[in-house]
C-alpha positions, 0 to 999 in steps of 0.5 A: 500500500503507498499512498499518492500523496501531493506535498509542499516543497521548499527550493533554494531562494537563488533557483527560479522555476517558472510556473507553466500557466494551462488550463486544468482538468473541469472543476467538480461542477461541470461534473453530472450529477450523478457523478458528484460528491455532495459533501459541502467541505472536508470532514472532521475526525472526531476521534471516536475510535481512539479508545480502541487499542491501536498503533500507526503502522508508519508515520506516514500511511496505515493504523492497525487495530487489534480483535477489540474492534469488530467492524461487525459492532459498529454496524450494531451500535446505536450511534453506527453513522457517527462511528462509520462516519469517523472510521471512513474519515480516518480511513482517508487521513491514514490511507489504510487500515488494518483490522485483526481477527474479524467476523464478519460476514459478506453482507456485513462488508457490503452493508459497510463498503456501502456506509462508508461512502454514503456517510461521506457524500458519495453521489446517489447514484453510486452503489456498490462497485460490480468488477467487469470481469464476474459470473452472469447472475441476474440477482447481481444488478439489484444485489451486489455480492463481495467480490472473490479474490483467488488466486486459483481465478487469478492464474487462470484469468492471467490476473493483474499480474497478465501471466499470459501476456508479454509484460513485466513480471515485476511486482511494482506493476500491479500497483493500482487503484480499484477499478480507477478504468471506470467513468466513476472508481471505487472510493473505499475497498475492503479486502478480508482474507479467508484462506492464506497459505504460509508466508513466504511521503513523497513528492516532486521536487520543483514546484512548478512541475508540480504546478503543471501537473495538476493541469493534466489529464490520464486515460485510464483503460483495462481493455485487458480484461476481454481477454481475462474474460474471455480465459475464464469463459465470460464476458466483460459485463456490458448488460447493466450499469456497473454500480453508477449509470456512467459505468455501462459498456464493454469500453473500459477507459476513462479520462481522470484528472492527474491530481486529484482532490479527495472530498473527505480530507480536501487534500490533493494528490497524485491520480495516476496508478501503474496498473490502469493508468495508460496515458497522459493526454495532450502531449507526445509519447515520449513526454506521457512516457516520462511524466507516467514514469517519473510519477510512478517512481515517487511512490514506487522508489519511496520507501517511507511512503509504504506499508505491507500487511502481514496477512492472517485468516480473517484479517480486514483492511479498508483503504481510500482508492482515491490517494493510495495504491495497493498491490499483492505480491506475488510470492505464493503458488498455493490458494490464496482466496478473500472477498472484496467489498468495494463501493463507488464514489464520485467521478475524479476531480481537481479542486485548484483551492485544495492545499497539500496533506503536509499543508494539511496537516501543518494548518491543524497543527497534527502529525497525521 
C-alpha cells in the first residue's frame, strides 16, 4: 500500500522555476450529477475510535487495530453513522487500515463498503462497485455480492499480474487503484482474507512541475480484461450499469484528472496508478512516457511512503482508492482466496483551492 500523496516543497531562494500557466482538468461542477460528491467541505475526525487499542503502522500511511474492534459492532451500535462516519474519515487521513481477527460476514462488508461512502457524500447514484470481469447472475444488478479474490481465478484469468501476456513480471506493476478504468472508481475497498497459505511521503521536487501537473489529464483503460474474460469463459459485463449509470459498456477507459482532490480530507494528490493508468493526454509519447514514469517512481522508489500487511485468516483492511495504491505480491503458488467489498464514489476531480496533506496537516497543527 503507498499512498499518492501531493506535498509542499521548499527550493533554494537563488533557483527560479517558472510556473507553466494551462488550463486544468473541469472543476467538480461541470461534473453530472450523478457523478458528484455532495459533501459541502472536508470532514472532521472526531476521534471516536481512539479508545480502541491501536498503533500507526508508519508515520506516514496505515493504523492497525487489534480483535477489540469488530467492524461487525459498529454496524450494531446505536450511534453506527457517527462511528462509520469517523472510521471512513480516518480511513482517508491514514490511507489504510488494518483490522485483526474479524467476523464478519459478506453482507456485513457490503452493508459497510456501502456506509462508508454514503456517510461521506458519495453521489446517489453510486452503489456498490460490480468488477467487469464476474459470473452472469441476474440477482447481481439489484444485489451486489463481495467480490472473490483467488488466486486459483487469478492464474487462470492471467490476473493483474497478465501471466499470459508479454509484460513485466515485476511486482511494482500491479500497483493500482480499484477499478480507477471506470467513468466513476471505487472510493473505499475492503479486502478480508479467508484462506492464506504460509508466508513466504513523497513528492516532486520543483514546484512548478508540480504546478503543471495538476493541469493534466490520464486515460485510464483495462481493455485487458476481454481477454481475462474471455480465459475464464465470460464476458466483460456490458448488460447493466456497473454500480453508477456512467459505468455501462464493454469500453473500459476513462479520462481522470492527474491530481486529484479527495472530498473527505480536501487534500490533493497524485491520480495516476501503474496498473490502469495508460496515458497522459495532450502531449507526445515520449513526454506521457516520462511524466507516467517519473510519477510512478515517487511512490514506487519511496520507501517511507509504504506499508505491507502481514496477512492472517480473517484479517480486514479498508483503504481510500482515491490517494493510495495497493498491490499483492506475488510470492505464493498455493490458494490464496478473500472477498472484496468495494463501493463507488464520485467521478475524479481537481479542486485548484485544495492545499497539500503536509499543508494539511501543518494548518491543524497534527502529525497525521
Amino acid at each position: 500500500m503507498a499512498p499518492i500523496a501531493v506535498s509542499e516543497t521548499q527550493t533554494q531562494a537563488a533557483t527560479a522555476h517558472p510556473v507553466l500557466k494551462l488550463r486544468g482538468p473541469a472543476p467538480p461542477e461541470a461534473t453530472p450529477e450523478v457523478g458528484r460528491n455532495t459533501l459541502p467541505g472536508p470532514l472532521k475526525y472526531n476521534g471516536l475510535l481512539e479508545e480502541y487499542p491501536h498503533f500507526e503502522v508508519t508515520p506516514s500511511i496505515g493504523r492497525e487495530y487489534g480483535k477489540e474492534l469488530q467492524l461487525t459492532d459498529l454496524l450494531a451500535a446505536e450511534n453506527a453513522d457517527d462511528l462509520i462516519q469517523d472510521l471512513a474519515v480516518l480511513i482517508s487521513r491514514r490511507g489504510v487500515c488494518f483490522f485483526r481477527e474479524q467476523e464478519c460476514s459478506q453482507d456485513n462488508m457490503m452493508k459497510l463498503a456501502r456506509r462508508l461512502g454514503e456517510l461521506t457524500g458519495r453521489p446517489k447514484a453510486s452503489n456498490m462497485c460490480i468488477h467487469p470481469v464476474s459470473e452472469y447472475t441476474p440477482e447481481l444488478v439489484n444485489t451486489p455480492k463481495t467480490q472473490v479474490i483467488s488466486a486459483d481465478r487469478q492464474r487462470k484469468g492471467g490476473g493483474i499480474n497478465r501471466r499470459y501476456e508479454d509484460v513485466s513480471r515485476w511486482a511494482n506493476v500491479a500497483w493500482h487503484s480499484d477499478v480507477s478504468f471506470e467513468k466513476v472508481p471505487s472510493d473505499y475497498s475492503m479486502l478480508k482474507v479467508n484462506v492464506l497459505p504460509p508466508s513466504g511521503d513523497s513528492r516532486p521536487h520543483v514546484p512548478s512541475f508540480l504546478a503543471y501537473l495538476e493541469t493534466l489529464t490520464c486515460q485510464h483503460n483495462a481493455q485487458f480484461f476481454h481477454a481475462e474474460a474471455e480465459k475464464l469463459g465470460l464476458k466483460v459485463r456490458d448488460d447493466i450499469e456497473r454500480g453508477n449509470p456512467l459505468n455501462k459498456g464493454d469500453v473500459l477507459t476513462a479520462s481522470h484528472p492527474v491530481v486529484r482532490t479527495n472530498p473527505v480530507t480536501g487534500w490533493k494528490a497524485l491520480f495516476v496508478n501503474r496498473g490502469f493508468s495508460h496515458r497522459i493526454e495532450g502531449v507526445t509519447k515520449d513526454e506521457s512516457d516520462m511524466i507516467m514514469k517519473y510519477i510512478n517512481d515517487i511512490a514506487m522508489m519511496n520507501f517511507d511512503c509504504h506499508v505491507r500487511f502481514r496477512w492472517e485468516k480473517g484479517s480486514i483492511a479498508i483503504w481510500d482508492n482515491r490517494s493510495t495504491w495497493h498491490s499483492a505480491t506475488f510470492d505464493y503458488e498455493e490458494e490464496r482466496a478473500g472477498e472484496r467489498a468495494s463501493s463507488l464514489g464520485e467521478v475524479p476531480y481537481f479542486d485548484p483551492n485544495s492545499i497539500s496533506k503536509s499543508e494539511g496537516l501543518k494548518q491543524e497543527g497534527n502529525k497525521w
